[in-house]
N, C-alpha and C positions, 0 to 999 in steps of 0.2 A: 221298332221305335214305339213310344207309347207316351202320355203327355203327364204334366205336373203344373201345379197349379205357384204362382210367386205371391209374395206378399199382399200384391197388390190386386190377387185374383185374376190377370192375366193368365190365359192358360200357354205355355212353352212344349216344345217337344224335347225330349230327353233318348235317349239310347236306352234300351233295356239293361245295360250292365249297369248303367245307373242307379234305377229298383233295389239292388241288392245294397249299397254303399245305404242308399236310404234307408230302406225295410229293415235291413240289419245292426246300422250303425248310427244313424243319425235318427231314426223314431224310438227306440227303446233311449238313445242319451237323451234326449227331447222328455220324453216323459219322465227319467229319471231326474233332471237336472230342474224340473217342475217350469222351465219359463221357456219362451222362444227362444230358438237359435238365428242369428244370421251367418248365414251361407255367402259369404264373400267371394267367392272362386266355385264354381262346380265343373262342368262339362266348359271345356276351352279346344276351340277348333284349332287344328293346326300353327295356324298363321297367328292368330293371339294368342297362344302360348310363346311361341317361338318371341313375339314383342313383349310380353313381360317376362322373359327373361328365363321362360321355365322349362324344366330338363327335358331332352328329347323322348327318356323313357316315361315321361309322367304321366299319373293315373289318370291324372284333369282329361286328356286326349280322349281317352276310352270311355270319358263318363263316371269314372270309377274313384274319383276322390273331391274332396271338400275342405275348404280352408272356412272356418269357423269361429264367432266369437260370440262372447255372452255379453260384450258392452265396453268389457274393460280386463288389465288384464288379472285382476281379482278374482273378474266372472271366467276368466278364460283357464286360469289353473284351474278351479274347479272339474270345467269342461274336461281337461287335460285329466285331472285325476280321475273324474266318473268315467269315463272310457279302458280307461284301464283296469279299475273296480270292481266293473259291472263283467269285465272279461269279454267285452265284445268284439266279434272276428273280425280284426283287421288288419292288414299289411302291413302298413306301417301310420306309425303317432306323433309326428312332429310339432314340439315345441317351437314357435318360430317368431325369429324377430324378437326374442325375449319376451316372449308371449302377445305380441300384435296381436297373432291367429292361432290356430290349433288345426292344422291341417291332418285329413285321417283318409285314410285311402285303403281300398279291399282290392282281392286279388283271386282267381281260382288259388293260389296257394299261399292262404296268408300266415304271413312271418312273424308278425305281432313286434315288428320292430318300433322301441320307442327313442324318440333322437331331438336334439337340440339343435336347433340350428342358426346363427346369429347374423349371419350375412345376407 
């Protein structure tokens, strides 16, 4: 376990596979994309995952993904394109909700799967 800090400077604990989703995926788009991000969905315990509705193998469980947005979904294609771009390691790159979020998730073996998802 290891801690992180939220918008509001509250400090959280986080899982160590979490680290990597950040360090790798979400600090290099963050600096690329030049403005904050918000992190909408990160690390989801069992039991609220399972209440919003989200897949039993999902990264959220592990720590290991993030649904994300830049404000709108102008800032969020962007999001969407700088990730792919930049070639950053990740599992998979969900378009979602017709851009609501940009959901990105890592894996010991990432796929670099990119997908739409509207429902």
């Amino acid at each position: 376990m290891g801690s992180a800090f939220r918008g509001d400077g509250a400090e959280v604990v986080v899982q160590d596979s979490g680290y990597k989703t950040v360090s790798l995926v979400l600090d290099p788009l963050r600096e690329a994309y030049g403005k904050p991000i918000n992190v909408n969905s990160g690390y989801r315990c069992p039991k609220l995952n399972k209440a919003v509705g989200g897949s039993s193998t999902s990264r959220h469980v592990l720590g290991r993904a993030a649904d994300n947005t830049g404000g709108s979904k102008v800032e969020n294609k962007k999001l969407f394109d700088l990730v792919k771009s930049l070639k950053l390691p990740f599992d998979q790159l969900i378009w979602e909700k017709g851009g609501v979020w940009v959901h990105v998730s890592c894996s010991p073996r990432n796929r670099r799967q990119v997908l739409s998802i509207s429902k």
